[in-house]
C-alpha positions in Angstrom: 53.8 142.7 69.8 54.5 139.8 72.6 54.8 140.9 76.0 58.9 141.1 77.5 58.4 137.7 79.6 57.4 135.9 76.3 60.4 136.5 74.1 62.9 133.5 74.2 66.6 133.8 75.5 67.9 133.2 72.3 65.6 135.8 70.5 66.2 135.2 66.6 65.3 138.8 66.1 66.5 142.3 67.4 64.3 143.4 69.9 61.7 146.0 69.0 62.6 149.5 70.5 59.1 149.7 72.5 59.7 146.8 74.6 63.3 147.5 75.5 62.1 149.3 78.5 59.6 147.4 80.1 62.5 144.5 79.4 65.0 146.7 81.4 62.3 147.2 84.5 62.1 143.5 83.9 65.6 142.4 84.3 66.8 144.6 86.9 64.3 144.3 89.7 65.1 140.5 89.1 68.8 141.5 89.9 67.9 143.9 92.3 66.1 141.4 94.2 68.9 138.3 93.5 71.6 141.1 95.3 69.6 141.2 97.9 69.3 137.7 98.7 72.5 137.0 97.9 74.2 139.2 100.2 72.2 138.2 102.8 73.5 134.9 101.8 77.2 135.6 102.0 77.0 138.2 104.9 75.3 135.4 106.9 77.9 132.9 106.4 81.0 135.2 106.1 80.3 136.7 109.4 81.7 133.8 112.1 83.7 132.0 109.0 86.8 132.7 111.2 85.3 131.4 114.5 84.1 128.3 112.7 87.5 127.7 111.2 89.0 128.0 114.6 86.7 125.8 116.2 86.9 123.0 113.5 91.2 123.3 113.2 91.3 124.1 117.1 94.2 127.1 116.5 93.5 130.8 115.6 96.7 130.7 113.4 94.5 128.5 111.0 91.0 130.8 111.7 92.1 133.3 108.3 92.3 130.7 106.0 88.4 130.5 105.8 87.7 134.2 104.7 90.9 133.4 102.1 89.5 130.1 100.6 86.1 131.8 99.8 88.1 134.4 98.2 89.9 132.1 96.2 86.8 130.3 95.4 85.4 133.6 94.4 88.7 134.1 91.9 88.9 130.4 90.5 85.5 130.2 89.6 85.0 133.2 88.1 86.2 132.3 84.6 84.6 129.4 84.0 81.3 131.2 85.2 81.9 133.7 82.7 82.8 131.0 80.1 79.2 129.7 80.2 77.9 132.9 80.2 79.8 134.0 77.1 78.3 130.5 75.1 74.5 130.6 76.9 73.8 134.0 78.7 73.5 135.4 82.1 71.1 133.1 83.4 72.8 129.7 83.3 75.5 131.3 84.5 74.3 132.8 87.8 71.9 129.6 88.7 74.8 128.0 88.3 77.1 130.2 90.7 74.2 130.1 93.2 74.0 126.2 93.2 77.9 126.2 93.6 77.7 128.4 96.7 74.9 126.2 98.3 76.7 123.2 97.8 79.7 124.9 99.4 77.6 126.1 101.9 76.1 122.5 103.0 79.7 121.0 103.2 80.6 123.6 105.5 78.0 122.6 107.7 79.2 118.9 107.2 82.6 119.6 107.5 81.8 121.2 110.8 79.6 118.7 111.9 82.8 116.1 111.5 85.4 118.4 112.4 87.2 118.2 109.3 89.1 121.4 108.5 90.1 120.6 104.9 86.8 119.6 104.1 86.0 122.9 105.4 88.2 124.8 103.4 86.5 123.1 100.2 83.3 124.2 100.8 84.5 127.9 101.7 85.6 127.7 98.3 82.6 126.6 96.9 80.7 129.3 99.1 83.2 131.8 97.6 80.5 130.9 93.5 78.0 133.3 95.4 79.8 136.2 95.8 81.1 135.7 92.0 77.1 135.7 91.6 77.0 138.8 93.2 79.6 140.1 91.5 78.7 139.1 88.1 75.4 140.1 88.2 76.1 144.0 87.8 77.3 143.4 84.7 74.0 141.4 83.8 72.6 145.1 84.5 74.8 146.7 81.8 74.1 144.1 79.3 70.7 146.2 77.5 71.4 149.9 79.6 71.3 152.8 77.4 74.8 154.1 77.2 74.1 157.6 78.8 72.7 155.4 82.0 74.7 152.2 82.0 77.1 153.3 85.3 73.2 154.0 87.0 72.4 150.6 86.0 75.5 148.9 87.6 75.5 151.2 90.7 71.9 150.2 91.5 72.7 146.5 91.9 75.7 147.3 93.6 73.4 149.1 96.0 71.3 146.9 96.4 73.8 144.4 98.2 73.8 147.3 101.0 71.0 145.5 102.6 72.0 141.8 102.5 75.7 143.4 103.7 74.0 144.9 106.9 71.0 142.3 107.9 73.4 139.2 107.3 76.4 139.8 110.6 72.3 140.4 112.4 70.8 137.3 112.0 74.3 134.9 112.0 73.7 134.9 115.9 70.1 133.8 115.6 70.7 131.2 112.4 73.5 129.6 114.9 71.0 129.4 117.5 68.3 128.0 115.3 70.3 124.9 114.9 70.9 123.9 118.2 68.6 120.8 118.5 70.1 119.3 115.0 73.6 118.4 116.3 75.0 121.1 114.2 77.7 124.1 115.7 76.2 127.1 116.5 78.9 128.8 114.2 78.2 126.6 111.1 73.9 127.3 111.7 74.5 130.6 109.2 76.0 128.5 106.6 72.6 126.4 106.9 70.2 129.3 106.3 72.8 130.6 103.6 72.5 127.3 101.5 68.7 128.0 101.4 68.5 131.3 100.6 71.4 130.4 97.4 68.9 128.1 96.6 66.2 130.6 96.9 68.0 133.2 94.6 68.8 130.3 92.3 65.4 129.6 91.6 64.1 133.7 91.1 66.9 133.9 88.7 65.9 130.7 86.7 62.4 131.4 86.6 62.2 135.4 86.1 65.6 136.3 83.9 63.5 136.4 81.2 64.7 137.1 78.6 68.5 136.9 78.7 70.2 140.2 78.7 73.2 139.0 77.7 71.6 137.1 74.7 69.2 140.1 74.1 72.4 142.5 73.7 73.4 140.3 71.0 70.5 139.8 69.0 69.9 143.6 68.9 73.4 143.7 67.7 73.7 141.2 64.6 76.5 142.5 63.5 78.8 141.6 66.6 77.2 138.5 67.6 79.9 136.2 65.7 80.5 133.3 68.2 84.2 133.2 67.4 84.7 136.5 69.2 83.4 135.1 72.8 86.0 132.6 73.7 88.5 134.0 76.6 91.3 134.2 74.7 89.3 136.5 72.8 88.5 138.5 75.7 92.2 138.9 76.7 93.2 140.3 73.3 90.3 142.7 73.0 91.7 143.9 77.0 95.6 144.1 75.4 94.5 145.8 72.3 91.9 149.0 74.4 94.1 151.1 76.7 91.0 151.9 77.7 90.3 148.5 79.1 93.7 148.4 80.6 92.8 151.2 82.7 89.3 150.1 83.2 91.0 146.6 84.4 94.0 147.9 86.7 91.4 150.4 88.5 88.8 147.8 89.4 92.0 145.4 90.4 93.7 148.0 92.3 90.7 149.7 93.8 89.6 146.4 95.4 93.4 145.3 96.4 94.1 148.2 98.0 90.3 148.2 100.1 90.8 144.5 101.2 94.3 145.0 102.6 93.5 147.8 104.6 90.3 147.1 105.6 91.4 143.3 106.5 93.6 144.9 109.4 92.0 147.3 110.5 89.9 145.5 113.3 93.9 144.1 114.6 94.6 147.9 114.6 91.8 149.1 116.6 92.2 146.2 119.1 95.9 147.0 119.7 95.0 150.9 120.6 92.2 149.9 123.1 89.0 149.4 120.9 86.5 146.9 121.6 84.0 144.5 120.0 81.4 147.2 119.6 83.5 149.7 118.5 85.1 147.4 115.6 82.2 146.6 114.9 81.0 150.2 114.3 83.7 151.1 112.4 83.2 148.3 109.4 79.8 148.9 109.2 80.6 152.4 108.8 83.3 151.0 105.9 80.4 148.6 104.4 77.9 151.8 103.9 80.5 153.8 101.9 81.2 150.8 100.2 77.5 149.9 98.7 74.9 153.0 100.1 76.5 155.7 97.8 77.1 153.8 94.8 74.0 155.1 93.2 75.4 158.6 93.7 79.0 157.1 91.9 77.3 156.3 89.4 75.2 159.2 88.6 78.7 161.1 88.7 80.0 158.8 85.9 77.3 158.8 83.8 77.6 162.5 84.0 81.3 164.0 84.2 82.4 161.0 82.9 83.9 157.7 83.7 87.9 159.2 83.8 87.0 161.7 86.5 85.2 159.1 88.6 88.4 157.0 88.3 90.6 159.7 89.2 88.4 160.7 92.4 88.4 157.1 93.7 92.2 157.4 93.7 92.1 160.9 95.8 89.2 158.8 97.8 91.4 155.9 98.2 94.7 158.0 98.9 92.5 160.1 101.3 91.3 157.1 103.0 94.9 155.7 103.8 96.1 159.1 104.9 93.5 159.1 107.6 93.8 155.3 108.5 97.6 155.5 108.4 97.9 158.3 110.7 94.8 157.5 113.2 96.9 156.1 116.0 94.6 155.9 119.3 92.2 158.1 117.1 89.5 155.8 116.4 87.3 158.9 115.3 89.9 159.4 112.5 90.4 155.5 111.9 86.6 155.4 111.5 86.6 158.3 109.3 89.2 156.7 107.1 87.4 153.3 106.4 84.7 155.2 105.7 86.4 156.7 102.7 88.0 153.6 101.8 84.2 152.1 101.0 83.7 155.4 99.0 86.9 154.9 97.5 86.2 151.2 96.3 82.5 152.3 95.2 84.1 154.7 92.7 86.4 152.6 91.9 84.3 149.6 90.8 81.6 152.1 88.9 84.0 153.6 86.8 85.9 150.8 86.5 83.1 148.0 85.5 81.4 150.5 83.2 84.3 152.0 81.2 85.5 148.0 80.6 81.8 147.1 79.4 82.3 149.6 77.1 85.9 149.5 76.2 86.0 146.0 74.6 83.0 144.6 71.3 80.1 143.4 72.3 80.9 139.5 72.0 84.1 139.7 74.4 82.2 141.4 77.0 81.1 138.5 78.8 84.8 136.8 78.5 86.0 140.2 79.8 84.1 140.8 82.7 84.9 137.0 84.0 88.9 138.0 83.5 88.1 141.2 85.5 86.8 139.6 88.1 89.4 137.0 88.8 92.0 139.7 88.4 90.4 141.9 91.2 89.4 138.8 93.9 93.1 137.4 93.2 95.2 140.4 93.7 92.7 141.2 96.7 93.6 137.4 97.7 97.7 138.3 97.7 97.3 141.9 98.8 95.3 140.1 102.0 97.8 137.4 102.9 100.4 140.3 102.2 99.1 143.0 104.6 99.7 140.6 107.5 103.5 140.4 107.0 103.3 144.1 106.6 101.7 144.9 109.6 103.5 141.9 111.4 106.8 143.2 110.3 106.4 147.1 109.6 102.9 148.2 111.3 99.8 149.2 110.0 100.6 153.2 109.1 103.1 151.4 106.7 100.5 149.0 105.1 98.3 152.2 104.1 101.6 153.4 102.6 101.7 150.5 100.4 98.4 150.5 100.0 98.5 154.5 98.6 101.4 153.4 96.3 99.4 150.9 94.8 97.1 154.0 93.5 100.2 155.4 92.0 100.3 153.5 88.1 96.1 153.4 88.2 96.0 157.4 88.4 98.9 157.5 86.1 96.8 155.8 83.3 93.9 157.9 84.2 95.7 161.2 83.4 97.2 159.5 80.1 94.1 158.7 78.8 92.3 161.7 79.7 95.5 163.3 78.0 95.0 161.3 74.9 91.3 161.4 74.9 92.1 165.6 74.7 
């Protein structure tokens, strides 16, 4: 029998049942260790976007457009990312996000080093192919998961962006530093190391994603590997025709909407009640550890009381979360407390959400599926983050966490229908 690392990515053959778990070991610590890297990557760079933007267009009004151009990136790029997946596997596909966020990374460093603030918003974009990397890559984990284990599977690459999250705002001070001599800003230095460690991840994932899992699932499943099922329109009928998959779709979407637009004000909340740097600061790491530490334990709770319970507690998480936030005031015990259930909230959310769509749709859509999931989630977070501005600007931010808990209402109201139904 040939060993896991010797079986092409196009394997003619199903897979024999006695390598499948040596190929799982295989594949995920290559993920595992990709997340890592890569959220090093985007932490790094993300975390003085806004002070580089504000240095380069000389205005704060212009300093949230960088954050919202890497999100776009993020959304645009999603579905042609998944396209190539769909026709070649997992593997082209995420070298090829990672390359994308390099590039985007080096012309932020050149836009900065010219002061040219469209050219910077360009290369946000193209940052933004990383975290669609990231994104994509717990569905690369789903791709060969037993059934019984395939919301484990996810939530362990999820996790594992928990330590690129927390290490990358740490070393953004010391990458800016590092760059000093090279005629480079201080605030575009992260965006140098973050190029290189794309690159890095590029190359582990080209070398050691071996063999596809995407292309694996399919030649263990002959009889759903048709080609004319993986185009995106096929994708989108497969979501309109499972009402499972319309669930699975509005709670990822909604779940990630609702986080960003209350998370993205919070730190203009705390400031206005008398909270400083180090206390903001506090408080979204806080949000950052509910959103990735516990998403091993969300998805040991799908795998075992099922994936319509999960999505039903991340709305009382998420409806929870805004209560608390909504009502904090000068509280910034109770603000903290509410972020922190935010990230819990999202964490469910995204679980039970990403595995009950991998499920939900045949095995030749998938790919197509999870590329339209994605660009539904980053652009609703996109408008529900250039919304909760005007909200706050116009109605204050106990009335944005209203919104944002009546966003909850029509995802919990599908849950109980298809728990109904499934009854």
């Amino acid at each position: 029998m040939p060993d896991a690392a010797d079986i092409p990515d196009a394997p003619k053959a199903a897979v024999a049942a006695a390598e499948l778990p040596a190929i799982r070991r295989r594949i995920n610590a290559v993920l595992i260790a990709s997340q890592v890297l890569g959220g090093l990557g985007v932490a790094t760079g993300i975390a003085l976007a806004s002070v580089l933007a504000q240095e380069v267009s000389g205005t704060e009004a212009l300093s949230g457009l960088a954050p919202t151009a890497t999100v776009a990136g993020t959304a645009l790029l999603s579905v042609p990312l998944a396209a190539l997946m769909t026709a070649r596997g997992r593997r082209p596909g995420l070298v090829l996000a990672y390359f994308i966020g390099a590039l985007g990374a080096g012309v932020v460093v050149v836009a900065a080093v010219i002061g040219n603030f469209p050219l910077l918003l360009i290369g946000m974009a193209g940052f933004g192919a990383a975290s669609s990397a990231n994104l994509q890559a717990r569905f690369a984990a789903a791709d060969l998961a037993e059934p019984e284990r395939r919301a484990r599977s996810i939530s362990t690459v999820v996790w594992a962006t928990t330590i690129g999250a927390v290490l990358g705002p740490n070393i953004a001070y010391p990458a800016g530093r590092s760059v000093s001599g090279l005629g480079v800003p201080a605030a575009a230095g992260p965006f140098l190391w973050a190029a290189g460690v794309f690159l890095v991840s590029a190359a582990l994932v080209h070398i050691l994603l071996r063999p596809d899992p995407l292309l694996t699932a399919r030649a263990m499943s002959p009889a759903d590997s048709s080609a004319a099922g993986r185009s995106l329109k096929a994708g989108l009928l497969a979501v309109q025709e499972s009402p499972m998959a319309r669930l699975a779709l509005v709670t990822v979407a909604v779940s990630h909407t609702a986080m960003v637009s209350i998370m993205s004000m919070t730190p203009v909340a705390l400031s206005h009640h008398g909270a400083g740097i180090e206390l903001i600061g506090l408080v979204i790491s806080g949000h950052i550890a509910g959103m990735y530490a516990f998403s091993p334990l969300m998805g040991r709770l799908t795998d075992r009381v099922g994936r319509l319970a999960v999505i039903g507690l991340a709305a009382g998480l998420l409806c929870m979360a805004a209560l608390l936030a909504g009502t904090a005031g000068a509280s910034h015990g109770r603000t903290a407390a509410g972020l922190f259930l935010l990230g819990l909230g999202w964490s469910a959310g995204l679980v039970s959400g990403s595995t009950l769509l991998t499920e939900s749709v045949p095995q030749p859509t998938r790919a197509a599926v999870q590329g339209l999931s994605d660009l539904t989630m980053n652009a609703a977070a996109g408008v529900g983050g250039a919304a909760a501005g005007l909200v706050v600007a116009q109605a204050g931010y106990g009335w944005l966490n209203v919104v944002g808990a009546l966003l909850l209402v029509p995802m919990a109201g599908l849950a109980v229908r298809r728990a109904l139904a499934a009854q």
